[in-house]
C-alpha positions in Angstrom: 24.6 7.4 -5.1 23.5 6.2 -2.2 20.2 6.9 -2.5 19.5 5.1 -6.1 20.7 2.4 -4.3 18.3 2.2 -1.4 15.5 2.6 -3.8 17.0 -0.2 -6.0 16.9 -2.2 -3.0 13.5 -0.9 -1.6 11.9 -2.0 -5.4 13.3 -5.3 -6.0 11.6 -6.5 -2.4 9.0 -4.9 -3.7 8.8 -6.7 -7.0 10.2 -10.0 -5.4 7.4 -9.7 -3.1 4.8 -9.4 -5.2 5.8 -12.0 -7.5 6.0 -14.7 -5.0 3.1 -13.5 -3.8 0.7 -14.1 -6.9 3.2 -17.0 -9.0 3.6 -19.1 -6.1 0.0 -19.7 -5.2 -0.9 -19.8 -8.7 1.8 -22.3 -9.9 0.7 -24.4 -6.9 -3.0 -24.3 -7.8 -2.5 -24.7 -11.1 -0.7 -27.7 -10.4 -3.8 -30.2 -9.2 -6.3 -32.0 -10.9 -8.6 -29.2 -11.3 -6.1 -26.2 -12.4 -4.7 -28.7 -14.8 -8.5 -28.7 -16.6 -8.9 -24.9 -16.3 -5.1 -24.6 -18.0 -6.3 -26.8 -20.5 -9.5 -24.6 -21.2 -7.0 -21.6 -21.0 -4.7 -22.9 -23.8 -7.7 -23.8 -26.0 -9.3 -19.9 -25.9 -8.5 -18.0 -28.2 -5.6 -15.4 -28.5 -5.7 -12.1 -27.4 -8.2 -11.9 -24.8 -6.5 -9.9 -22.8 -6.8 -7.1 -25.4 -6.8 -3.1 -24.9 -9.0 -3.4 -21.5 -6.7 -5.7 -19.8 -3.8 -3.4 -20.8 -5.1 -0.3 -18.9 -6.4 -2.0 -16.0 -3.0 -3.2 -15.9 -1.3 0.2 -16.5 -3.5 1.9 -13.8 -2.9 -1.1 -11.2 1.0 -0.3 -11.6 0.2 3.2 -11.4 -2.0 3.0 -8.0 1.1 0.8 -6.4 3.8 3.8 -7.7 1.6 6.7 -6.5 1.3 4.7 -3.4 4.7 4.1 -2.6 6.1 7.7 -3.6 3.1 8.9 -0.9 4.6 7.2 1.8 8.5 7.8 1.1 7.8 11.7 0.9 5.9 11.1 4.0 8.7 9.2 6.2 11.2 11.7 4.6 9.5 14.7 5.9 8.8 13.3 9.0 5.3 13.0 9.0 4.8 16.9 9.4 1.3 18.1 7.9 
């Protein structure tokens, strides 16, 4: 049990993190005269621009960062050997 609950622990700095890392500056930006005009531009576009492309870029980003991660856990566990 213990070790579900180091990764819990290990993911959820890692998700804070990462969070903080791209809401804060962008809250912050968006914030000031100029963000609040691109916002504006933002809300006016239409719907669903994201679409299938954004989805996958998406899906392979989170993919990268969970391939990454699992690459250097197996490494520290077998230390380093290889």
């Amino acid at each position: 049990m213990e070790i579900f609950r180091n990764w819990w622990v290990r993911l959820t700095a890692v998700l804070g993190t990462a969070a903080l890392t791209v809401f804060v500056p962008a809250v912050a930006w968006a914030s000031s005269g100029p963000g609040e005009m691109v916002v504006e531009a933002a809300r006016r576009r239409t719907r669903g621009a994201f679409g299938l492309w954004g989805l996958i870029c998406c899906l392979i980003v989170v993919g990268v960062i969970v391939a990454v991660l699992v690459f250097v856990m197996r490494n520290r566990r077998s230390g380093g050997k290889g």
